[in-house]
C-alpha positions in Angstrom: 0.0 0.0 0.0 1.2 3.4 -1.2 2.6 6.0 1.7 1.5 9.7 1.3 3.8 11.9 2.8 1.4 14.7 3.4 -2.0 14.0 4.4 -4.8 16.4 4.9 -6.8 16.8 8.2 -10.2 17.7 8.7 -11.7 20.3 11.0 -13.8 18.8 13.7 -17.0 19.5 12.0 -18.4 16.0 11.9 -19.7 15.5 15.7 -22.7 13.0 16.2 -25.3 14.2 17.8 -28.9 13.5 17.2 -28.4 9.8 15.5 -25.9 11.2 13.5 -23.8 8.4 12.1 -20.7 8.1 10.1 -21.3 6.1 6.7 -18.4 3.8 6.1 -19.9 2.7 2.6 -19.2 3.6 -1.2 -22.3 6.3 -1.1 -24.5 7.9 -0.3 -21.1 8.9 2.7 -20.7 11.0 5.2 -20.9 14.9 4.3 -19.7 17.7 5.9 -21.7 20.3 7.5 -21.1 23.1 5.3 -22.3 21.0 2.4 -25.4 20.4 4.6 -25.9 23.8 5.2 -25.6 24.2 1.4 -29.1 22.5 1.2 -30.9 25.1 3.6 -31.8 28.2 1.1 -34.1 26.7 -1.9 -33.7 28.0 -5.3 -35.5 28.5 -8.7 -35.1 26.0 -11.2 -35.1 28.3 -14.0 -33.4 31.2 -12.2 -30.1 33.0 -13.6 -28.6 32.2 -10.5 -28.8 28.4 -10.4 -28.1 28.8 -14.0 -25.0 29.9 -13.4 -24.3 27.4 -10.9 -25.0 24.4 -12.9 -22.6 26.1 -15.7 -20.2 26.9 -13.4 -20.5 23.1 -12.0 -20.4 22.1 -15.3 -16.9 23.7 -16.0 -15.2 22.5 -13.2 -16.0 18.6 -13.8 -14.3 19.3 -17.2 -11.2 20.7 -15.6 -10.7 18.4 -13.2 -10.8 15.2 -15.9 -8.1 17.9 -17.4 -10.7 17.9 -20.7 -10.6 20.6 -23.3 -14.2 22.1 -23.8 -13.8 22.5 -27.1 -13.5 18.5 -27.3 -15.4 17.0 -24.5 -18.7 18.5 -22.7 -20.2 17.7 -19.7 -23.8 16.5 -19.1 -25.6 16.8 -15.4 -28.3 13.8 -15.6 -31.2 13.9 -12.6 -31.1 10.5 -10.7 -29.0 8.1 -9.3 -25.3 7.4 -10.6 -27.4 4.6 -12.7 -29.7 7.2 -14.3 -26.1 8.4 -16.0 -24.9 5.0 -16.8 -27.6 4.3 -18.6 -28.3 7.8 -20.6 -24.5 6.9 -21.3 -24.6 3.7 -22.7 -28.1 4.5 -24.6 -26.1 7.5 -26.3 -22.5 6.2 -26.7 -22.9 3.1 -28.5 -24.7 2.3 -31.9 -28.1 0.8 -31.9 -26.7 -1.7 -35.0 -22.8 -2.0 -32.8 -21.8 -4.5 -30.1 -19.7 -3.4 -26.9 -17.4 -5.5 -24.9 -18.5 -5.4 -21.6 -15.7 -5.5 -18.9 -16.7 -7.4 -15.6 -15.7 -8.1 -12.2 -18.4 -7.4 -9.5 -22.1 -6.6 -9.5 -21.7 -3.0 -11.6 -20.0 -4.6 -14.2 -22.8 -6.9 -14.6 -25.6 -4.3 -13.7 -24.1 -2.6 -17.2 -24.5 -5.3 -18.8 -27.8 -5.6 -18.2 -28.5 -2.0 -18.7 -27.1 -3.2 -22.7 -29.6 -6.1 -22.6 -32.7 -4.0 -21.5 -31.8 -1.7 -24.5 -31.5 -4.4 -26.9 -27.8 -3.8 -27.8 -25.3 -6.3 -28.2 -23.1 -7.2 -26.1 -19.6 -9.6 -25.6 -18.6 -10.0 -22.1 -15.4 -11.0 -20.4 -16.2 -11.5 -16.4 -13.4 -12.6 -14.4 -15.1 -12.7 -11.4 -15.2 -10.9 -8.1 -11.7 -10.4 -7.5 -9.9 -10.1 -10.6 -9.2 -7.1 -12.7 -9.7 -7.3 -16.7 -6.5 -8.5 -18.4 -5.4 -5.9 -21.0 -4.1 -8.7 -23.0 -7.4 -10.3 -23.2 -8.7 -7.2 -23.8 -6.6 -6.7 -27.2 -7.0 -10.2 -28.0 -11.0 -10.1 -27.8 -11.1 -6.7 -29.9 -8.7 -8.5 -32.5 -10.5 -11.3 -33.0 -13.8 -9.2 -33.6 -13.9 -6.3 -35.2 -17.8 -5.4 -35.0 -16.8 -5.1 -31.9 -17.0 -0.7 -31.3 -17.1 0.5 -27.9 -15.5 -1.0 -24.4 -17.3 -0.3 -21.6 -15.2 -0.7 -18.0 -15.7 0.0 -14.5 -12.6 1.7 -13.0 -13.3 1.4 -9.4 -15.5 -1.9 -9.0 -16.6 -1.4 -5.3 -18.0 -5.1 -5.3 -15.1 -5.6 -3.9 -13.1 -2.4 -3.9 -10.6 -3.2 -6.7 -8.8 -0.5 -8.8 -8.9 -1.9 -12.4 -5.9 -1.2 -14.9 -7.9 1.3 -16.4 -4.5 3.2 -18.0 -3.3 0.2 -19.6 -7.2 -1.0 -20.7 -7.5 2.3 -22.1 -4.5 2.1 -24.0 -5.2 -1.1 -25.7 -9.0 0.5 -27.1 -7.1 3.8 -28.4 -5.2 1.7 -30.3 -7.6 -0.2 -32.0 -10.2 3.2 -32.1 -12.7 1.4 -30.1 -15.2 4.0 -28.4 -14.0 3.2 -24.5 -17.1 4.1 -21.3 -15.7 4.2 -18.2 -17.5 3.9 -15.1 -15.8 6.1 -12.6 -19.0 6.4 -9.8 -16.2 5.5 -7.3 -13.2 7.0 -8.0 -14.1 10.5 -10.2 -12.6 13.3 -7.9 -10.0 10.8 -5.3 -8.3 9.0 -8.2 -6.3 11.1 -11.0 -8.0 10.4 -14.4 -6.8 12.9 -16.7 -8.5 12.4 -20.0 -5.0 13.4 -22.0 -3.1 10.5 -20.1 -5.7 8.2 -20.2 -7.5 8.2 -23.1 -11.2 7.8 -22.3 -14.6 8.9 -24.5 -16.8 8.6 -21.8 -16.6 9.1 -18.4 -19.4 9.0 -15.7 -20.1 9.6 -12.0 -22.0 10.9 -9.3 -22.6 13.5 -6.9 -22.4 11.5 -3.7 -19.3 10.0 -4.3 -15.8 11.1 -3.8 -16.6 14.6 -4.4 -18.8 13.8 -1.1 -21.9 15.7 -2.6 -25.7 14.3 -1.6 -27.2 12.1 -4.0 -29.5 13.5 -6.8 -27.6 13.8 -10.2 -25.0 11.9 -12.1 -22.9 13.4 -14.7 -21.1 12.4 -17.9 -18.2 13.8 -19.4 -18.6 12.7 -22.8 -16.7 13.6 -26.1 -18.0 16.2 -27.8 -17.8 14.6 -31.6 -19.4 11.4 -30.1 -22.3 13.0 -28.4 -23.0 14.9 -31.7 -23.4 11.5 -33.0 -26.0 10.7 -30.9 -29.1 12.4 -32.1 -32.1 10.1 -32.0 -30.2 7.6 -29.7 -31.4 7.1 -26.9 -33.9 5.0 -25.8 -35.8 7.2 -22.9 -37.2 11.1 -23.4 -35.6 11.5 -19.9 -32.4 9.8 -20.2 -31.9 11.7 -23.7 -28.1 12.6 -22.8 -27.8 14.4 -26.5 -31.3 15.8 -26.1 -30.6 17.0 -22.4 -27.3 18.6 -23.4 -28.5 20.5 -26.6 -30.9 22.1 -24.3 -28.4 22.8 -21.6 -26.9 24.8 -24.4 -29.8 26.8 -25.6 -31.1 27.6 -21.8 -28.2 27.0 -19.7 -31.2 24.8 -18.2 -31.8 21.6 -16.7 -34.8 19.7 -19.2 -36.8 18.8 -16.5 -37.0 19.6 -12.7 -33.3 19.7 -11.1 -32.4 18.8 -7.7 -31.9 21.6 -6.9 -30.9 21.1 -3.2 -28.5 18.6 -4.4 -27.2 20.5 -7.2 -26.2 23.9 -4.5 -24.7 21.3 -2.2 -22.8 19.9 -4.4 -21.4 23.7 -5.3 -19.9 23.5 -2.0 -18.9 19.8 -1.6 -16.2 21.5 -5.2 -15.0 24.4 -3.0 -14.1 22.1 -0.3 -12.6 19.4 -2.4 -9.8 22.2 -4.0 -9.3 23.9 -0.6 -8.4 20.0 -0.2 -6.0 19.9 -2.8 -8.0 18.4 -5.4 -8.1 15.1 -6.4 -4.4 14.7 -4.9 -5.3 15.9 -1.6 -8.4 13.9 -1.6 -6.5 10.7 -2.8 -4.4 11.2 0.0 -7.0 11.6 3.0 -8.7 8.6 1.4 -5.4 6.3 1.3 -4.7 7.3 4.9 -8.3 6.0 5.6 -7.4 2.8 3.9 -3.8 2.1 5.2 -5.2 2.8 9.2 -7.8 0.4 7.9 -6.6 -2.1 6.6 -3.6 -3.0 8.9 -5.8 -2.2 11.9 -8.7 -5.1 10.9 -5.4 -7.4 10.2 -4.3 -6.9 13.4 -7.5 -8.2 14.1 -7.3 -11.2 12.4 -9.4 -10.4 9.6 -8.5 -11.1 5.9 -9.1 -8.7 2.9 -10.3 -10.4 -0.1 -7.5 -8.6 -2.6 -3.9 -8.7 -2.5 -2.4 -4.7 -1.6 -1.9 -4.2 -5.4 -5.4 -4.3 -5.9 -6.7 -2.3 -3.3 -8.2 0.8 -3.9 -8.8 4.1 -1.3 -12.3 3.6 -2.2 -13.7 0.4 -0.3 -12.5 -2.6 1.0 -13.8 -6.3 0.8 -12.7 -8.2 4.1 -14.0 -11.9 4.3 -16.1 -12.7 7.7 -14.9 -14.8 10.0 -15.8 -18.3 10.3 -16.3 -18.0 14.1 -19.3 -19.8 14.8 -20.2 -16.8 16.8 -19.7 -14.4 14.1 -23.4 -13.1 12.5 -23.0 -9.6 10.1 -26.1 -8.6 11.6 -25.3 -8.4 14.9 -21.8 -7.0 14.2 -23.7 -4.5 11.7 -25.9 -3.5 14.4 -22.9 -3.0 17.3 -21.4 -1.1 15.0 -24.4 1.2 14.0 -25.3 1.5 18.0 -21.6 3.2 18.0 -22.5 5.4 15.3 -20.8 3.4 12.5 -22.4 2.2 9.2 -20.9 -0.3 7.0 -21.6 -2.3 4.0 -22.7 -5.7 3.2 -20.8 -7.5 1.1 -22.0 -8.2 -2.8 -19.6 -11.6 -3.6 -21.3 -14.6 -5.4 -19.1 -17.4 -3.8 -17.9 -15.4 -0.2 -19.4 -14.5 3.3 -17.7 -10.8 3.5 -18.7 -7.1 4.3 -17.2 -4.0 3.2 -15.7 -0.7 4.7 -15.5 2.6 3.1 -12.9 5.1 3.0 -14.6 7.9 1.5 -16.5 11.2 2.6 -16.0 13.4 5.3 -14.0 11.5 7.5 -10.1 10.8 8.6 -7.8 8.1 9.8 -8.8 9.6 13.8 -12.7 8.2 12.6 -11.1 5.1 11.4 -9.3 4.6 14.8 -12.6 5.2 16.4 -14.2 2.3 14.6 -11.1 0.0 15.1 -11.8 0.1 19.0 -15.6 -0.5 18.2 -14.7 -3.3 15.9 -12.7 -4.8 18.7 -15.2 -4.4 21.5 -18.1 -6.2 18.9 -15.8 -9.2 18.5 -15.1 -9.5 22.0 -19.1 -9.1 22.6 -20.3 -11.3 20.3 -17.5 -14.1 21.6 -15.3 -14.0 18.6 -12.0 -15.1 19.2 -10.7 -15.8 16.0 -11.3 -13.6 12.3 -9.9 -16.3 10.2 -12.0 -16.7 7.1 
């Protein structure tokens, strides 16, 4: 696991008070007050002012993917991160094309179902729940079919909280000019993905992610060229990504009703996140979180289900123990009486949970749940983690 020599601290905002609890999961997460505060003035839909928010949001997504508006835009979608997976995949790839779906945990799949609703076609490559893609495979798949088009990968799959080999995936579609959708829900705003290093066409993500926003809207930074391409579509009047963007451009307005409260809050989740640092200083907090984390439950006794090279600052799979004693539920609920929410776990052939690492929180919240972790154990009559 990498070291970060600096590693940002938060002000003691976060207190828990009035069943306040911290979420330890990949989103919705834990949100700082200010952001909360955000949400307390409302605000017209169709007012200059929010107009000039959502352009101004809209510009600062594009900078920090280090994209050039004159070839890439960026498209706010209502809903959950889903709602802009899907207006994604209905606009970026050819009614008459096939995509290569990349998969390793239940997003992966959840795309490819997306692809099956809209009557696309579709090759798969799974490896799993705790293997990344092989770029090698990758190549050899788009070789050996060339109606293949567009590549569709998640880069942070938090199934099991892997970091997948996205520069080296998207390297291999460039050079075969293969469309390549990334799913970055996870990792957008903690994990560098600069669109001139790694060559991407689509990129999507949330607002209750790492940019620790409240959940409302997804977005999608999308090629310009491509999305010009994409008239007609689309599937869905309300997942129209081409159709919601041309009238973004003519109004500077949302189609339909906005989240408005989410939108404002997320506004101030971007100030905090470059007094941060940006994505470095972000990527650092969260690694802190991870490192504390990790070697804290292995102390423990517990075992993570990936090997350090794999683990992201996102989320982490640990395998539950075969303790007799041990029950998630009642380790779930000790933890939530502490103020602590975590995740269950989303492997096909596995009994594990999962911890986040993300939102408002540092490595002095993560000690906090260590000691809670190891007074639950001791509760419950655990004596042993092993898997």
């Amino acid at each position: 696991m990498n070291q970060m020599k600096t590693v940002p601290t938060l002000n003691n905002d976060m207190v828990l008070t009035n069943g306040d609890r911290y979420l330890l999961t990949p989103g919705p997460l834990t949100t700082s007050i200010r952001t909360r505060q955000a949400m307390l003035r409302d605000w017209g839909s169709w007012d200059c002012d929010f107009n000039t928010i959502t352009h101004d949001i809209r510009r600062q997504l594009l900078d920090m993917a280090d994209a050039d508006d004159t070839e890439y835009v960026c498209v706010p979608m209502q809903g959950s991160g889903t709602f802009s997976v899907e207006a994604a995949l209905s606009s970026a790839t050819a009614r008459s094309g096939k995509t290569l779906m990349l998969m390793n945990g239940a997003y992966g799949k959840r795309a490819a179902t997306i692809m099956q609703y809209l009557g696309r076609e579709i090759v798969t490559i799974d490896m799993g729940d705790y293997l990344p893609p092989s770029p090698e495979e990758v190549a050899s798949t788009l070789d050996a079919d060339l109606d293949i088009t567009s590549v569709f990968v998640v880069h942070c799959e938090t199934s099991s909280g892997i970091l997948n080999p996205l520069r080296q995936i998207a390297e291999v579609v460039k050079s075969r000019q293969r469309v390549l959708i990334v799913d970055a829900m996870s990792s957008f705003g903690a994990v560098p993905l600069s669109v001139k290093e790694i060559p991407c066409d689509v990129i999507v993500s949330s607002a209750n992610k790492c940019i620790e926003g409240v959940p409302g809207f997804g977005f999608v930074i999308i090629r310009r060229e491509l999305l010009d391409t994409a008239r007609g579509a689309s599937h869905s009047l309300s997942l129209d990504l081409h159709e919601q963007w041309q009238y973004m451009e003519r109004t500077g307005q949302w189609r339909f009703t906005p989240p408005t409260h989410t939108v404002v809050a997320f506004y101030e989740a971007l100030l905090q996140h470059r007094e941060e640092g940006g994505v470095a200083g972000r990527q650092a907090r969260y690694t802190r979180n991870r490192d504390v984390l990790v070697s804290g439950m292995r102390a423990l006794g517990f075992k993570t289900l990936l090997e350090d090279k794999w683990l992201s600052p996102i989320i982490t799979t640990f395998l539950s123990p075969k303790h007799p004693n041990f029950a998630f539920k009642a380790f779930y609920d000790a933890l939530k009486q502490c103020g602590f929410i975590i995740y269950p776990g989303k492997l096909t052939e596995a009994e594990s949970f999962r911890i986040g690492c993300i939102g408002h929180i540092d490595d002095s919240v993560i000690h906090q749940l260590l000691d809670h972790v190891e007074e639950s154990l001791t509760t419950m009559g655990v004596n042993s983690c092993e898997p």
